[in-house]
C-alpha positions in Angstrom: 11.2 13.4 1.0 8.7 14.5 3.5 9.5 12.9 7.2 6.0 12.9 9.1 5.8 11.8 12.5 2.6 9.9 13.3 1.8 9.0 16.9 -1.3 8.6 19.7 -1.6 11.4 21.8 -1.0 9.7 25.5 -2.5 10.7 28.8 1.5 11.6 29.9 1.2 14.2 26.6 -1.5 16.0 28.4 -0.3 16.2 31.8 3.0 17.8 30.5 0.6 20.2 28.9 -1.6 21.4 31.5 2.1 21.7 33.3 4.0 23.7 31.1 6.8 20.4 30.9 7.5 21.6 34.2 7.2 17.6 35.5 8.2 16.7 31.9 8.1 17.3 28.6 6.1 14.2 27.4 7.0 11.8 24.3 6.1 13.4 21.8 7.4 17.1 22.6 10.8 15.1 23.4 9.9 13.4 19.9 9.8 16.9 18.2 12.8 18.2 20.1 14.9 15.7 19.2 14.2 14.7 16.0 13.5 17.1 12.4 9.8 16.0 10.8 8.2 18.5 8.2 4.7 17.2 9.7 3.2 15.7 12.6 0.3 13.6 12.2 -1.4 12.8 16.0 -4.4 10.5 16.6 -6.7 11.8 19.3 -9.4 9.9 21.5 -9.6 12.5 24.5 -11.8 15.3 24.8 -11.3 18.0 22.4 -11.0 20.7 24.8 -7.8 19.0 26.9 -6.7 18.2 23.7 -7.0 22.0 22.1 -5.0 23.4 25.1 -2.3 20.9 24.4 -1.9 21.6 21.3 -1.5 25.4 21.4 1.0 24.6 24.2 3.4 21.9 21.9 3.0 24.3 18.6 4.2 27.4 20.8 7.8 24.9 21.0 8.2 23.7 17.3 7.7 25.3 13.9 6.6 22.2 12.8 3.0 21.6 11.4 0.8 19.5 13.7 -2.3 18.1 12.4 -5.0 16.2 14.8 -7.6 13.5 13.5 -10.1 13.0 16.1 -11.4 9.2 16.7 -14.0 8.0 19.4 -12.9 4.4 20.5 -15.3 1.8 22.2 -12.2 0.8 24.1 -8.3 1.8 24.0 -7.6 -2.1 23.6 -10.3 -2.4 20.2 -7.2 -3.5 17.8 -9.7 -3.5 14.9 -11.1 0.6 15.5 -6.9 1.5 16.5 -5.6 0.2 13.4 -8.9 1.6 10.8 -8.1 4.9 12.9 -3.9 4.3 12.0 -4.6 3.2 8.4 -7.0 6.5 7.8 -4.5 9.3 9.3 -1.3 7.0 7.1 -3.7 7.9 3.9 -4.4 11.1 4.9 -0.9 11.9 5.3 -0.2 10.3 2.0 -3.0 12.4 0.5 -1.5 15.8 1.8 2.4 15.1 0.8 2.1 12.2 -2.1 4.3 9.3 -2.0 7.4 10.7 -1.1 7.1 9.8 2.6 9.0 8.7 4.9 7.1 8.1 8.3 7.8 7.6 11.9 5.3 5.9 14.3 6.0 6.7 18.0 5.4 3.8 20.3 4.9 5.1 23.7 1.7 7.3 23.9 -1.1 5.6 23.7 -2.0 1.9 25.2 -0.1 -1.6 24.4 -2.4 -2.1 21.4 -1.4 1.1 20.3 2.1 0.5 20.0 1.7 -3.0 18.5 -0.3 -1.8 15.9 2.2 0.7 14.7 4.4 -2.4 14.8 2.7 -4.4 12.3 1.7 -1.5 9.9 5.8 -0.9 9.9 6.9 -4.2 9.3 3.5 -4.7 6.5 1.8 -2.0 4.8 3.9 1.1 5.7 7.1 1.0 6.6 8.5 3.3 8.7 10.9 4.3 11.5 9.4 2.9 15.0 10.7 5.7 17.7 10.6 4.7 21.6 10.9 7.2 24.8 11.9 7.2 28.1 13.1 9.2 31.0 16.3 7.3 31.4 17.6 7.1 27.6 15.6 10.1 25.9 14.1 9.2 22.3 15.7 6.3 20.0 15.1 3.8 17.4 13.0 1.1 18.4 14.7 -2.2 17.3 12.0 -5.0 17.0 13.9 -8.3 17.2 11.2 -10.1 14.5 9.6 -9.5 11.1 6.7 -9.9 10.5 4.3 -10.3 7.4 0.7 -9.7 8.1 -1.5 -7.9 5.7 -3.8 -5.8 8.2 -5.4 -6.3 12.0 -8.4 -8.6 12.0 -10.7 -8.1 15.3 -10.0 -11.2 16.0 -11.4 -11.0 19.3 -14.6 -10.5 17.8 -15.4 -14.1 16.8 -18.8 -14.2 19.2 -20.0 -10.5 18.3 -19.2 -11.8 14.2 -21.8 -14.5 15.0 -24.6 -12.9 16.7 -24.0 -10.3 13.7 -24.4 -12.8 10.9 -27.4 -14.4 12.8 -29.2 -10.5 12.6 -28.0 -10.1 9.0 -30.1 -13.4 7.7 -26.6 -14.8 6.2 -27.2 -18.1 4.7 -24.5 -20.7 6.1 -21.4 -21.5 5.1 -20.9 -23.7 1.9 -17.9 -25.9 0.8 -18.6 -25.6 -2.8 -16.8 -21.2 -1.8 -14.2 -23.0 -0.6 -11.9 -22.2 -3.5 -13.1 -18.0 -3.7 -10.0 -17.5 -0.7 -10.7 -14.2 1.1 -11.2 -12.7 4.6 -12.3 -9.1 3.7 -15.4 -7.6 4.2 -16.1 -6.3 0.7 -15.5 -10.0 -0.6 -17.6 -11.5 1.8 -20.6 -9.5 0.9 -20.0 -11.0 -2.3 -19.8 -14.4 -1.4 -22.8 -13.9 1.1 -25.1 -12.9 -1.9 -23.4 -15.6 -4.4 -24.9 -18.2 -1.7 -28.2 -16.4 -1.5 -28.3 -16.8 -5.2 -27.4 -19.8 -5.8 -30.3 -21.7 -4.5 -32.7 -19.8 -7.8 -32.3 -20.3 -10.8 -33.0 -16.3 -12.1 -29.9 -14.9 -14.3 -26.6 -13.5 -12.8 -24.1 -11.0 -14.2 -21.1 -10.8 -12.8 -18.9 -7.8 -13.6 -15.2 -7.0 -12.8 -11.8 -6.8 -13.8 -9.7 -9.2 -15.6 -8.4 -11.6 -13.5 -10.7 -11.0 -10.3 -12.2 -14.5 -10.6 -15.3 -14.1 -12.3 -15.6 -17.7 -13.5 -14.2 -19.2 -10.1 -17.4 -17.8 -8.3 -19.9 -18.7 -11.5 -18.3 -22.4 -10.9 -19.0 -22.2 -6.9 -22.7 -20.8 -7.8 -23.3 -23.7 -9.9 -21.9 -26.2 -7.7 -24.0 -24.9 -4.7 -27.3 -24.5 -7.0 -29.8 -27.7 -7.4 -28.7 -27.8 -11.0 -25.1 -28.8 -9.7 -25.8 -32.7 -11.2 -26.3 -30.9 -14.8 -23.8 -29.4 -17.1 -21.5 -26.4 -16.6 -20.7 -24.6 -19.7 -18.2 -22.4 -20.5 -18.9 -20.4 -23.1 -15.9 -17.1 -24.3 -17.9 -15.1 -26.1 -15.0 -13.3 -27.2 -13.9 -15.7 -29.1 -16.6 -16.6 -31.2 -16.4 -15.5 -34.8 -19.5 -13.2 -36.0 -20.6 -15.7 -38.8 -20.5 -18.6 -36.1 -22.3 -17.1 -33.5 -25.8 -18.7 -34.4 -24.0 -22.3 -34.8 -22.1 -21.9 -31.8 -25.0 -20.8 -28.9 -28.3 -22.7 -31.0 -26.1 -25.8 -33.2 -26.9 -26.6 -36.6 -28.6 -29.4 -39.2 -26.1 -31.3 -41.6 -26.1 -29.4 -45.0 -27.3 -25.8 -43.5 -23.6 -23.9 -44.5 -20.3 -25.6 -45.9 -18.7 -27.2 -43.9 -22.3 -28.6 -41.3 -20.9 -32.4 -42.0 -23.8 -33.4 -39.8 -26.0 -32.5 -36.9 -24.3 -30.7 -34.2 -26.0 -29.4 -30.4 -25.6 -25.7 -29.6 -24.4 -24.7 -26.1 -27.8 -24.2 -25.0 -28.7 -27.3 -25.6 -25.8 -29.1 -24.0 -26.4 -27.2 -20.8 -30.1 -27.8 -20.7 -31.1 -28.4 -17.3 -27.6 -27.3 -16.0 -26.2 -23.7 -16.2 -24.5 -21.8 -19.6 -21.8 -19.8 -18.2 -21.2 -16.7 -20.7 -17.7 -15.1 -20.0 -17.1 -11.5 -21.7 -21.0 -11.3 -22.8 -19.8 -7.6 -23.4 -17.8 -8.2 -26.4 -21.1 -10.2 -28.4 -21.8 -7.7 -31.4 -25.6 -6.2 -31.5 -26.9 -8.7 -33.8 -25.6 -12.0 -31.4 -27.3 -10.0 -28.7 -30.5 -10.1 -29.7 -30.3 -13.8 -30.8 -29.6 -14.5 -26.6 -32.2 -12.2 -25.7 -34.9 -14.3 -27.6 -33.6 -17.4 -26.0 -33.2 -16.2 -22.8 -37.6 -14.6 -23.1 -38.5 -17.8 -24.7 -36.4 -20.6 -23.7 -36.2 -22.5 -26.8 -33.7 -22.1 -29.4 -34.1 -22.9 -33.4 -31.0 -24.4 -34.9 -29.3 -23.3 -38.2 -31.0 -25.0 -40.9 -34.0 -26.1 -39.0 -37.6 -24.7 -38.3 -38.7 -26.2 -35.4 -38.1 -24.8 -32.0 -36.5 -26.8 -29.5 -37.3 -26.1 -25.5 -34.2 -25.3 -23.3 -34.0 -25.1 -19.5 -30.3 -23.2 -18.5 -29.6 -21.4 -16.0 -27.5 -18.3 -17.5 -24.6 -16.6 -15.6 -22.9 -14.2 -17.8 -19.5 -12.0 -17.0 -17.8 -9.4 -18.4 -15.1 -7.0 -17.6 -16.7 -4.1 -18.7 -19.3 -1.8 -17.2 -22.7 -2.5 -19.2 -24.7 -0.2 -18.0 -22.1 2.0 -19.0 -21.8 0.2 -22.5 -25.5 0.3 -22.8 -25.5 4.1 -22.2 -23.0 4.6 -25.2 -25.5 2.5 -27.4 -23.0 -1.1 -27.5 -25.0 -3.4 -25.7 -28.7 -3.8 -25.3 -30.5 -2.4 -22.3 -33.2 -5.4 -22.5 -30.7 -7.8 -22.5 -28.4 -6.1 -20.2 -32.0 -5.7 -17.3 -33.0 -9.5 -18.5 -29.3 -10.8 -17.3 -28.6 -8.2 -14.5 -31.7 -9.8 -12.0 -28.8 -10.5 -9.8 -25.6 -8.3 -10.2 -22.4 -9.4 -8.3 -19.2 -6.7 -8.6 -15.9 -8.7 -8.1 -14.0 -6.0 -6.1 -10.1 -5.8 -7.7 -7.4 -7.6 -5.9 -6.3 -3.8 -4.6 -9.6 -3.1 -2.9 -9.5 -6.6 -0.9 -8.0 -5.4 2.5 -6.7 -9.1 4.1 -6.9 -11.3 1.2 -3.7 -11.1 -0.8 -1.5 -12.7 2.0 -4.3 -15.6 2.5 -4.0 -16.3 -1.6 -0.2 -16.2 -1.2 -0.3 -18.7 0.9 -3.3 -20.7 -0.9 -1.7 -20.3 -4.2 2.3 -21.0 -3.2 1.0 -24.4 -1.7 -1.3 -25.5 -5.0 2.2 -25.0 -6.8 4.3 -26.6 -4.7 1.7 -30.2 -4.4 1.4 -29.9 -8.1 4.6 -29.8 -8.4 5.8 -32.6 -6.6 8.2 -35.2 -8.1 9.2 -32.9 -10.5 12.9 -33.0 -11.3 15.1 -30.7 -8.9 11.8 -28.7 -7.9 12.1 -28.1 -4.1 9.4 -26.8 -2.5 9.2 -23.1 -2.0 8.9 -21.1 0.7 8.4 -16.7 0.6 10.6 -14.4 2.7 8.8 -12.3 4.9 10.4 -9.2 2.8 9.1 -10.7 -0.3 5.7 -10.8 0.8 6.0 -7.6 2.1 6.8 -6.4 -1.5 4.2 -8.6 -3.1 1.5 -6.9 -0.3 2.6 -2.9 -1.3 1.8 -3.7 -4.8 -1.2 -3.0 -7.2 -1.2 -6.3 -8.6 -3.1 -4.4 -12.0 -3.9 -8.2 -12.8 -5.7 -9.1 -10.3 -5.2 -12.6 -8.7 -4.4 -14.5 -12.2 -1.0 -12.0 -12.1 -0.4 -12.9 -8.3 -0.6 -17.1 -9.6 1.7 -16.3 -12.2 4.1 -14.2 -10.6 4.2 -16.9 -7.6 4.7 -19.5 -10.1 7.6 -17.6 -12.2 9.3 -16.8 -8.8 9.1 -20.5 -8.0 9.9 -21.7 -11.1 13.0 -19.6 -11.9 14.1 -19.0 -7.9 17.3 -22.0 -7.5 16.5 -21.8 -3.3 14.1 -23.0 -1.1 13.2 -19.3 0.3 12.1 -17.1 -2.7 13.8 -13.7 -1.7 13.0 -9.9 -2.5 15.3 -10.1 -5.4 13.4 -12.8 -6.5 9.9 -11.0 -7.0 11.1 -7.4 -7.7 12.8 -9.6 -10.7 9.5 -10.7 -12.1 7.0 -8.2 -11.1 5.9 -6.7 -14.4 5.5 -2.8 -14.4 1.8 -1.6 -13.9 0.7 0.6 -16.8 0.7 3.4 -14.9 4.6 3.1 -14.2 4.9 2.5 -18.3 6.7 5.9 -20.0 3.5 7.9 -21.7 3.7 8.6 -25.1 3.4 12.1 -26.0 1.2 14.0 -28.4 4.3 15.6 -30.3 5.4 12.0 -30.6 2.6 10.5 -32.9 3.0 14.2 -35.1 6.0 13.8 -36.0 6.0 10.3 -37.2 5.0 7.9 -34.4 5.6 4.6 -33.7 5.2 1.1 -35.0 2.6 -0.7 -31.9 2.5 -3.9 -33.7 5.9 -4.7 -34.2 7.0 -3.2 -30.3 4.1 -5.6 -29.2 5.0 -8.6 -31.7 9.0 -8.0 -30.3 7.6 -8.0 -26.5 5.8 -11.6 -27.5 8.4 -13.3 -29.1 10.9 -12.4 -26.0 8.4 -13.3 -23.6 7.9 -17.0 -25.5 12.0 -18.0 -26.2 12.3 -17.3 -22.2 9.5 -19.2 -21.8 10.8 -22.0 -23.6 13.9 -22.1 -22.2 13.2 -21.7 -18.8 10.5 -25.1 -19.3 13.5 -26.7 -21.0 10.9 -26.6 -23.9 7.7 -28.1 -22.3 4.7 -26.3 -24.1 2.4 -26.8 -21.0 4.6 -25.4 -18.9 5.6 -22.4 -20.7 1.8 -21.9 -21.3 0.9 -21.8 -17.5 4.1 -19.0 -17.2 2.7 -17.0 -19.4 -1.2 -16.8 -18.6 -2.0 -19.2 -21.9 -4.8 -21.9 -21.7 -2.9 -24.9 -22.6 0.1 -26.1 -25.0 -1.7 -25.5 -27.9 -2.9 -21.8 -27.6 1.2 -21.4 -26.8 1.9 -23.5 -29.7 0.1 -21.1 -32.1 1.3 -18.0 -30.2 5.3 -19.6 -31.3 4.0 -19.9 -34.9 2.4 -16.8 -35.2 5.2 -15.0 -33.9 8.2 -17.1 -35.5 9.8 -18.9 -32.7 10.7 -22.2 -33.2 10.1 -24.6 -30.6 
């Protein structure tokens, strides 16, 4: 394991310097003296030239490797610029050595802010050894009396320049109706700020990104915030529409047009006439359903199975998918006209990973929905997370996006006996990303492979007796733990895969 020492370079560093250490060696030479690293990692916002003579008088004293990342701060007390500044020489020690890392931030050089930033990056996103120095008792541990869970350093004395920014930028006001879409970070609320923009026309929006991001949360909020919010919201899963059914399901059908058309029956784009026709995983239509919405969407009027005679339809279309169209339209499996008649406004859902700030805000948000819903529940207490927990929960990839963070929170206070869900409790139920899965060899599939369906079919039936068991066998419960729709989408699952209820 690589220990890199990561530290400010103080004004005291550069006095002992231009001395020789004569007066003093200076915290971080006493740092290198005293301690072994295999890399130091310093953060400078002096001139170059004071700096350059410093450093070819501190790597004359060690054999260890020094690296300097030069920063220009607007002030030494500008908590949001010190910790961007921490955060980029962290990854771009990570990036030089890997994983295997074990850091040490230096408190003393640099200003108050400094230091407390190392502080909460140690106790949050990075741990690491804090060091302190001093003429009377030399270099040592710092021990900080306190945990702390924080996610990252907000400028939160920014709030006035934050204004007067949004005021130049032309950003619409706030509105309740993004209430629900929790977030903080800057790459989410660029997305929100366009939703709102949006909103207000009625032109088509596609809205692409990962499983789990949220896609139909925001669609909802669009709606809700639009002048069609009075009018139907439809939720269409276009993934889960047989091929033979597609006509029937999007455009309805006249009694007697196939076996089985009992009687008359309204297509979705007829019930949401005048409202909006949300279409979630558009990217998994087959080519032939495609151009069937295409024609709606140029004409708005559909014809229904069995009939002749067109029928006029005002919706509002916001379609989703977790898949790159462009992308899919490049490799010939979905069409560029309908992919440019959908895409007038495009919205990217950032993953869960990429939202610097939010996932200790949703931990919060999401813990509380499940304690209040789950109030008066036999022996349910309500749950509280340890600071180490959410320290664990903020350090991973969460591959699921914020439907795995509501599940895990809900497993964790489902199946936790205390009030305080602990470490234990979450490393437990965190479910390996795929990344950390073992890789199946080449050689392996020659030489007679393996049998996916019944390893996945043996996964699923595990997954649904603990389920069961740990609901003391309520369906709707058991559903909700495992990412199901409802009771009876787990009730199929338990048939299909022989457990008995």
């Amino acid at each position: 394991m690589k220990r890199t020492l990561v530290a400010w370079i103080g004004r005291t560093d550069l006095k002992s310097g231009m001395n020789k250490g004569q007066d003093g060696l200076g915290p971080l030479a006493n740092a290198l003296d005293a301690r072994t690293f295999d890399h130091a990692f310093f953060i400078n916002n002096y001139p170059a030239n004071e700096v350059a003579l410093y450093l070819d008088w501190l790597q004359s004293r060690t054999n260890v490797p020094l690296s300097v990342h030069n920063v220009v701060l607007t002030s030494p007390t500008n908590f949001g610029e010190i910790y961007h500044a921490a955060v980029e020489v962290i990854e771009q020690s990570l990036a030089t050595h890997g994983k295997d890392v074990h850091f040490t931030f230096h408190l003393s050089p640099g200003t108050p802010a400094m230091a407390a930033v190392w502080i909460l990056l140690a106790k949050t996103r990075y741990p690491a050894e804090l060091l302190e120095s001093s003429l009377e008792q030399g270099v040592r541990t710092a021990n900080v009396p306190f945990d702390i869970s924080a996610e990252f350093i907000p400028s939160l004395l920014l709030k006035s320049d934050e204004r007067l920014e949004r005021l130049s930028a032309g950003l619409p006001p706030d509105a309740p109706e993004f209430d629900q879409i929790i977030h903080r970070s800057s790459v989410m609320k660029n997305v929100v700020a366009k939703a709102r923009r949006i909103s207000l026309r009625s032109v088509p929006v596609l809205i692409e990104g990962e499983s789990g991001t949220g896609k139909e949360l925001l669609a909802r909020a669009i709606h809700r915030s639009s002048l069609r919010k009075n009018k139907p919201f439809i939720a269409v899963n276009c993934g889960a529409i047989p091929t033979e059914l597609v006509e029937s399901e999007f455009f309805g059908h006249k009694k007697g047009a196939f076996t089985g058309a009992i009687s008359d029956r309204k297509g979705c784009f007829e019930t949401a006439s005048g409202g909006t026709l949300f279409l979630d995983e558009i990217g998994e239509l087959p080519l032939s359903a495609q151009v069937k919405i295409l024609r709606v969407l140029q004409e708005k009027e559909v014809v229904k199975v069995g009939d002749n005679t067109p029928l006029k339809v005002d919706v509002r279309v916001i379609a989703a998918t977790n898949r790159n169209l462009i992308q899919e339209v490049s490799l010939g499996r979905f069409r560029a006209d309908l992919y440019y008649r959908l895409a007038v406004a495009l919205l990217m859902l950032p993953p869960l990973r990429e939202r610097d700030g939010d996932i200790s805000l949703l931990i919060e948000h999401m813990l509380g929905e499940i304690n209040r819903e789950s109030v008066g529940e036999p022996g349910y207490i309500d749950k509280k997370i340890s600071a180490s927990a959410r320290n664990i929960m903020l350090s991973y990839s969460w591959p699921g996006n914020a439907r795995e963070l509501f599940n895990t929170i809900h497993r964790a206070a489902v199946w936790s006996p205390d009030e305080i869900i602990t470490v234990d409790d979450i490393r437990e139920i965190l479910i390996p990303s795929p990344a950390a899965c073992p890789q199946i060899s080449p050689e392996l599939l020659s030489i007679g492979g393996v049998n996916l369906p019944e390893i996945l079919a043996n996964i699923t039936q595990d997954y649904l007796v603990r389920a069961l068991r740990q609901t003391n066998g309520n369906k709707t419960k058991a559903a909700k733990l495992l990412g199901l729709p409802n009771y009876q989408t787990f009730t199929n699952w338990c048939e299909k895969y022989g457990v008995e209820e």
